[in-house]
C-alpha positions, 0 to 999 in steps of 0.5 A: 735579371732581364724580364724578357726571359721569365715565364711570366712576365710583369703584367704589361698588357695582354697585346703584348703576349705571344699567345695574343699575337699567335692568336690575332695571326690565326684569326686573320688567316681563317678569315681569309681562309673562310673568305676564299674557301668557304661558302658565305653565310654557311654555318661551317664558316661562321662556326670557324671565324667564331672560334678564331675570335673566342681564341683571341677575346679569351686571351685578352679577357684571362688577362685583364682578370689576372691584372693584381691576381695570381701573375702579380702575386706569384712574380712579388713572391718570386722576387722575395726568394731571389732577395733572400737567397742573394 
């Protein structure tokens, strides 16, 4: 079975991940958001850059935790089902 399509892929690195991806894209356009509409050095605006980056340090940290965790687990169970059903 091709790997792209499952749910939860092999861990390959968390850069890698739509959601990490999705999450840098966002950061990137509320800084530019914040630079352009927002004054500078106003709470408002390092409250919203703030929550941009936790988005993509949380995806990144989730990941690396779940390295040999739960993932790998459940895609080696996975593979056993599909041997004993073929």
């Amino acid at each position: 079975m091709n790997h792209k399509n499952e749910l939860i892929p092999l861990h390959g690195g968390y850069r890698k991940l739509r959601s990490f991806q999705t999450a840098q894209l966002v950061y990137d356009a509320t800084v530019i958001f914040c630079n352009r509409f927002v004054e500078k050095g106003s709470r408002t605006r390092d409250q919203m850059i703030q929550a941009a980056r936790s988005g993509v340090q949380n995806i990144a940290e989730g990941s690396v935790a779940s390295e040999g965790g739960f993932t790998e687990r459940l895609y080696r169970e996975r593979q056993k089902r599909r041997q004993r059903s073929e």
